[in-house]
C-alpha angles and dihedrals in degrees: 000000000000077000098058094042089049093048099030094105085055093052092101086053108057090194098057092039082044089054102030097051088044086060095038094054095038083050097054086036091060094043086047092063099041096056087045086049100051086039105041108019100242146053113238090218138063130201100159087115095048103084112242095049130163109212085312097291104088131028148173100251092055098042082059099047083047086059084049100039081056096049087055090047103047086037102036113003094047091062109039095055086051100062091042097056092051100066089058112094103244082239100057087036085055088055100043098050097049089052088046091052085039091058092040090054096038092048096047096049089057095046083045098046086042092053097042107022095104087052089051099048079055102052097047087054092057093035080054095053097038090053091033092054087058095076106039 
């Protein structure tokens, strides 16, 4: 979505909205891994063996299949989910929607909690003694 908005006065010049949409999505995909990175300790994908790398997180194939990826969303996907969101009544979109942002959350607080709940549980224990240390 924050794609299409951003791109969305490129749409009528398929090689700015090409480039622009290649360095858009390697953009958020760098600073995608490194907020995984600095959160769970890891990045879920690996290009040290494509050529053009950088540091394995970014590379030039996939800039390029992000250009790509942009050209099908503005030509084919853009439409398509048009038409199909328009033949959902605004109330039931409403709904849905809101289940559907309620699940992601939901969904996203519990991966987050599994993978760092050990480190919160240690860093309560040192918050309590900091804040407890004060009054003693």
């Amino acid at each position: 979505m924050t794609v299409y908005i951003l791109l969305r006065p490129y749409s009528s010049n398929p090689l700015q909205l090409f480039f622009f949409g290649m360095v858009l999505a390697t953009t958020l995909e760098l600073i995608t891994a490194y907020i995984m990175d600095k959160i769970f300790g890891e990045i879920w994908w690996d290009y040290h063996d494509k050529p053009f790398n950088y540091k394995g997180v970014i590379c030039l194939e996939s800039s390029i299949a992000w250009g790509v990826y942009t050209l099908g969303l503005f030509y084919f996907l853009h439409n398509f989910v048009s038409a199909a969101i328009d033949r959902v009544p605004l109330s039931w979109g409403k709904v849905l929607g809101s289940v559907l942002l309620l699940a992601y959350g939901l969904d996203f607080s519990y991966t987050l909690y599994q993978e760092k709940k050990e480190d919160v549980s240690e860093r309560f224990g040192i918050w309590k003694e900091k804040f407890w240390g004060r009054f003693s």
